[in-house]
C-alpha positions, 0 to 999 in steps of 0.5 A, a space after each residue: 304817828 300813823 305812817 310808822 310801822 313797828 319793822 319796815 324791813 321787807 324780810 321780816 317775819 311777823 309777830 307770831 308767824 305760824 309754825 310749818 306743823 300747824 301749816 302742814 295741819 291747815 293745809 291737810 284739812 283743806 286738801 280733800 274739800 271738793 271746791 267748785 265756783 260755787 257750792 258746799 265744799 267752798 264754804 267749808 273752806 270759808 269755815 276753816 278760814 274763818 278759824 283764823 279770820 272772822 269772814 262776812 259773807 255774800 250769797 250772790 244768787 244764781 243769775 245774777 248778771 256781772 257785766 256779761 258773765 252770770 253767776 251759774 246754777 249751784 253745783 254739789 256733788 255727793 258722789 261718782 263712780 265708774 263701774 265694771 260689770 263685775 261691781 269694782 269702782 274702776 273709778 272713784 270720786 271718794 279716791 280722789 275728787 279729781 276724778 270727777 269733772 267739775 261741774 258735771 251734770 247729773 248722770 246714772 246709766 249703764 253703756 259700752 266702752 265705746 259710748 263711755 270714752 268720750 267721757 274719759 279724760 287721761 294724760 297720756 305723757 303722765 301715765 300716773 297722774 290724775 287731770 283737773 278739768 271743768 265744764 263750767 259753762 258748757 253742760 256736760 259730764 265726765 270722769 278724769 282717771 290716770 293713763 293706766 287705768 284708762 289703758 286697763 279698762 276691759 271692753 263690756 258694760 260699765 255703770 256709770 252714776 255721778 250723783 250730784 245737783 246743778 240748780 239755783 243757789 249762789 256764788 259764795 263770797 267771802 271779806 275779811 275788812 281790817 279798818 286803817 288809820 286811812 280809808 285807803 285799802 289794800 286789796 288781798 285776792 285769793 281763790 278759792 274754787 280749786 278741788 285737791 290741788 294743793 300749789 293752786 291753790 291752796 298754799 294761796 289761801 294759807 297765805 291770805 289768811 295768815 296774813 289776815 290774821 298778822 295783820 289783825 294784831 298790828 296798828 294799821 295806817 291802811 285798810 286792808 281788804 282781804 276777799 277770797 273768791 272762786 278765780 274769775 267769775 268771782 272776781 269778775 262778780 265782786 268787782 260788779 257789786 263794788 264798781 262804786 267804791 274800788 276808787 278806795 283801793 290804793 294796791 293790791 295783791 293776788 296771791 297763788 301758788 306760793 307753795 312750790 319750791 320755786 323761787 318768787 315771781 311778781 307780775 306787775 299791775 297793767 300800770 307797771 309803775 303803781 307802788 305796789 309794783 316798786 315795793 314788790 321789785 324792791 323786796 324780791 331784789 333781795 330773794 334768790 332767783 326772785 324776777 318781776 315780770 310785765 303785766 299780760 292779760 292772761 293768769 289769775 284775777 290780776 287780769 280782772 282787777 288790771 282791765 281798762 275799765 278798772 285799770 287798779 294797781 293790783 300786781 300778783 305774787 306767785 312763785 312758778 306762775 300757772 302753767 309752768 310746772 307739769 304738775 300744774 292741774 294735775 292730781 300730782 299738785 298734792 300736798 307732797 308737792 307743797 312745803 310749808 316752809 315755802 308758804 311760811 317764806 311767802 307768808 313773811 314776804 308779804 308781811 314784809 311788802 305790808 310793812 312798805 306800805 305802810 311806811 313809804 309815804 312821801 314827806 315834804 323838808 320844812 327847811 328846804 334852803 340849804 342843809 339845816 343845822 342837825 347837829 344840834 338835833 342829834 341828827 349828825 355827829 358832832 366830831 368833824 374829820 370823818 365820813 357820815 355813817 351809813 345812818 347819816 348819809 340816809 338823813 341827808 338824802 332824806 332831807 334832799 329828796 324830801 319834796 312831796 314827789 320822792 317816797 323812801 322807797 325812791 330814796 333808797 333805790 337811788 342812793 343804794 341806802 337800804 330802806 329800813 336805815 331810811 325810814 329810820 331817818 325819815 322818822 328821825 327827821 320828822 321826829 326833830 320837826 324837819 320832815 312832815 307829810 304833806 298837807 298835814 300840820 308837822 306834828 
């Protein structure tokens, strides 16, 4: 039946979860690829993603008006460098492609240590460590280096070229549309702009396309709609583009920064109430540490997805949300800072919250006056004198409860039962012709 699923257990693990070396393979792939909201490097990741998921693809041109944003001129960039008078690339785009700020525009001149520093950018409290910054929609350009360097930079002359284009061209992006039973989708959201920064976000997009991947193996009730995009005007343009037909999307998921060694934290969607925010509080209630936290209007694409005009019942998983860790934009989110076992963990979560919802659909009892006899359906032990076992009582809430408005997940929340004993007797009592769905024919 299509509500049935092979294992509601929100801790489960797929049917062929990837191992931690082949994460460690994918992710180590990924890691040097210079992303940017547009470009070569972002596609290049949408190829390796495509190894795991066929992708179509939209070009939006450069121009293009999504409510009050535009898609911007193409950025690429070959290389970048500072140069002593003595030759040495005291900073270097092909060491770290952080030391670059994204979206810089053209430059090749020399000039003095005085005219160059306005253009440096260094984080004095993290003397090591490289920042990421951008200057997407205010033209400039600049390089990010680490304190020590910056502090060793001898007065003189310097050469200074970043050899890259900004002209028309397009937004990239990507869907992955794997069909349901139902037209009801499920949105899956990961960007996919971000340069070597391994937590945000590339453990984001191992996840989205393992997940694809699994899910494209199982029987599916619902769509599932998985678009990878860079954050913010990509979510921003896609929504543009799909103003028409986002009515089908019944939840969803942003997810990113799954893969540091903290504990889970769901953002709920500006609803609060919307099932894709019960089922995560539900499944998190049994991860250590785990905490769901109210929507705001500050973090990733939740914010696009969750304003009024759209108000969609999209939540976001993470573990420590942006911002929160000092390594956050830094070139100390590298691949050491990651653990493929962490994003294997989330990877097993979200095929469990998949699991909920696919399975957690309402039924109406078919004969709602008083207990019906389950004996003789098998439903309930025959010998009388002892309590029901824990499958027994999950039957007889299911049958109270049942009545249109109370899903198994509300069943098990207010009779401590666990959801998948639930749903076992959910499907028992539907398979004995006592429970169907409503507006459907008991079948």
């Amino acid at each position: 039946m299509g509500g049935e699923v092979r294992d509601p257990d929100p801790a489960c693990q797929g049917d062929r979860l990837m191992g931690s070396e082949a994460v460690d393979s994918l992710l180590r792939e990924l890691y040097p690829l210079c992303r940017s909201i547009t470009g070569d490097g972002t596609r290049a990741t949408l190829d390796v993603i495509e190894r795991f998921i066929p992708l179509s693809r939209t070009e939006v041109p450069s121009g293009y008006k999504a409510f009050e944003w535009e898609v911007p001129l193409e950025w690429n960039v070959r290389d970048a460098w500072v140069c002593n008078a003595a030759g040495d690339r005291v900073v270097d785009f092909q060491r770290h492609n952080l030391h670059v700020v994204n979206y810089s525009t053209p430059v090749r001149q020399r000039m003095s240590l005085e005219q160059l520093r306005p253009h440096l950018f260094s984080l004095p409290e993290h003397p090591d460590w490289i920042p990421y910054r951008t200057s997407y929609y205010s033209p400039s350009w600049g390089f990010c280096l680490t304190h020590r360097q910056l502090e060793a930079l001898a007065p003189g002359e310097y050469e200074v070229c970043i050899d890259a284009t900004l002209l028309p061209g397009a937004l990239t992006i990507a869907e992955a549309v794997l069909p349901g039973d139902s037209s009801d989708e499920v949105l899956v959201f990961t960007h996919v702009c971000h340069p070597s920064l391994a937590n945000d976000n590339l453990s984001g997009i191992a996840v989205a396309a393992l997940l694809a991947q699994q899910l494209a193996e199982r029987p599916r009730t619902l769509t599932y709609r998985f678009v990878f995009a860079p954050t913010t005007i990509g979510s921003i343009t896609w929504l543009s583009m799909n103003e028409t037909r986002v009515g089908r999307i019944r939840h969803g998921l942003v997810l990113a920064s799954l893969g540091d060694r903290g504990p889970f934290v769901y953002k709920q969607s500006r609803r609060g109430d919307a099932v894709v925010d019960r089922v995560a509080a539900y499944a998190l209630s049994h991860k250590a540490g785990a905490t769901v936290e109210r929507f705001s209007p500050y973090g990733y694409d939740e914010r696009q997805f969750c304003s009024p005009g759209f108000n969609l019942p999209v939540g976001r998983l993470t573990r420590t949300p942006n911002g929160r860790y000092p390594e956050y934009h830094t070139s100390a989110d590298n691949l050491d800072f990651i653990s493929a076992d962490a994003i294997r963990e989330a990877l097993e979560l979200c095929v469990g919250l998949c699991a909920m919802l696919e399975s957690n659909q309402a039924y109406v009892n078919l004969a709602p006056k008083c207990e019906p006899r389950l004996g003789p359906r098998n439903l309930f032990r025959n010998l009388g004198g002892r309590g029901p076992s824990e499958l027994e009582h999950a039957v007889l809430w299911a049958l109270n409860m049942s009545d249109g408005s109370n899903d198994p997940l509300e069943i098990a929340v207010r009779s401590g039962i666990p959801y998948p004993v639930v749903i076992r007797a959910v499907h028992a009592l539907r398979d004995a012709g006592l429970l169907r769905l409503p507006g459907r024919d008991n079948a």
